[in-house]
C-alpha positions, 0 to 999 in steps of 0.5 A: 444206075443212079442217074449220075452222069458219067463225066461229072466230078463227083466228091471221095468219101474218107474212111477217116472222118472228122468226128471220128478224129475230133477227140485225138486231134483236137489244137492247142489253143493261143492263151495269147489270142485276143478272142481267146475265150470264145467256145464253139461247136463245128456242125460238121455237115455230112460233106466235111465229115466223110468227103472232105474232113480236111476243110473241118481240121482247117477251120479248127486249127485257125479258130484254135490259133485265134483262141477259140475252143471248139468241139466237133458234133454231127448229129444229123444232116441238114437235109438240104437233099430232102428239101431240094425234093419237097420233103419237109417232114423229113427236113423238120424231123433232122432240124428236131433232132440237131436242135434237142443236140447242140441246144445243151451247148449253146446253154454252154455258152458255144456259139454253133459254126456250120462248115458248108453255106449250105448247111449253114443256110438250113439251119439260119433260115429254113429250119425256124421258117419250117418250124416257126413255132419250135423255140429250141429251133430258133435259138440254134438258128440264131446261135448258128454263122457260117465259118468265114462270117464267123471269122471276120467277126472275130476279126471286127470285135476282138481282132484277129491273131498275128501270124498271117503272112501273104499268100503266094498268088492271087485269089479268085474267090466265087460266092456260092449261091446258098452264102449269098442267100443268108444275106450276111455279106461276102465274108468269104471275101472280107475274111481273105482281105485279112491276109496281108498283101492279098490280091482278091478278085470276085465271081457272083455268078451260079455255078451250075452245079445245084446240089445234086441237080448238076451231076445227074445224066440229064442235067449235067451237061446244062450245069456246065453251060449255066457255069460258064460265065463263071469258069470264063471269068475264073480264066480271065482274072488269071489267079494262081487261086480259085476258091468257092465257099462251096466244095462241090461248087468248086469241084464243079468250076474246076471240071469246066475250067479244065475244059476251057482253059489252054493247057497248062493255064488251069488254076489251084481250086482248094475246096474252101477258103479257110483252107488257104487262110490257114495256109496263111497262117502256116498250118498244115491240114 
């Protein structure tokens, strides 16, 4: 009915969101952390706060253990999916909305983290190029890092906690397209190489998905053949981990690698790096 095929990975939605637990569940913070004192609010994104609420409890619980406090706020969506169709208006009318909310922060002294590349891109980069004009839109933008960039800056300025131990296995990490397009590096990557004795390979290829674009019936099919250079790759460097910065990006690797992969030889794909670096620091989510 909705023109999504019927093969494609699609993501669960949880009764249990992140906002909705944020109050009860928040971590107790490390006095002793070298950046304790930083304050930031998580911009849960629609996906980490109903498909996925799991990567938010991560990020906080390894912020906290860095000594950062943190609150949860969702006050609209980014909108990434009306900007994928040409709705503009739509887009400016949320980016209003999450700037008349997390500005109050920001004037707090928070810093604001998005939990999803491409989230954190809308806010960084197409919000203040869509209202360029909006000053309240621009300091968001400006206050905004996407969660692995916020984590190696904490680590390049007052140094990470202790307590990181070596994973059992090797990471592949693949870039997802929309971290790559706001031009700050490879955190994801630099983040994971802060876990000792971490055994990191890349992938900077597409995975096919493209938003919504990959799970559609006329699509779908397309999508998995644009990410197979990826999922080949994935295969090939044989660690026990594949991770992309992106969920869906990620949901949709493990599709194709299922596919392709002799049995028995498919590789754990987390939903997000954070989730295996607080696994780093023996936090369970």
């Amino acid at each position: 009915m909705a023109g999504v095929h019927r093969d494609a990975a699609l993501p669960k939605f949880h009764r249990r969101t992140l906002t909705g637990d944020a109050d009860r569940e928040a971590p107790p913070l490390n006095r002793d952390a070298p950046a304790f004192g930083r304050k930031a609010v998580l911009y849960a994104t629609c996906y980490g706060n109903y498909n996925n609420p799991e990567i938010g409890r991560a990020a906080r619980a390894v912020l906290a253990r860095n000594g950062v406090e943190t609150k949860i706020l969702h006050p609209t969506c980014c909108g990434m999916p009306q900007f994928e169709q040409g709705d503009i208006g739509a887009v400016a009318g949320k980016a209003r909305i999450a700037a008349d909310a997390l500005l109050p922060w920001i004037d707090k002294g928070y810093d604001i983290i998005a939990l999803m590349p491409s989230c954190a891109l809308m806010l960084k980069f197409e919000w203040p190029l869509i209202l360029p004009e909006d000053p309240a839109v621009a300091r968001l933008g400006q206050a905004t890092s996407d969660i692995a960039q916020y984590i190696v800056d904490i680590a390049r300025n007052e140094g990470i906690a202790d307590g990181l131990s070596p994973l059992d296995g090797g990471v592949t990490v693949h870039l997802a397209c929309h971290a790559r397009a706001q031009n700050m590096g490879a955190k994801a990557v630099q983040m994971m190489r802060l876990i000792p004795g971490s055994d990191i390979k890349i992938i900077e290829r597409c995975s096919g998905h493209g938003g919504s674009w990959g799970v559609m019936k006329d699509n779908f099919e397309t999508a998995l053949k644009i990410g197979r250079p990826a999922m080949r790759q994935a295969i090939k460097n044989a660690s026990k981990y594949v991770v992309s910065e992106c969920p869906l990006a990620g949901m949709h690797l493990a599709q194709g690698i299922e596919g392709l992969a002799d049995s028995g030889a498919t590789p754990q794909i987390p939903s997000h790096p954070i989730l295996l670096f607080a696994r780093a620091y023996g936090i369970a989510v």
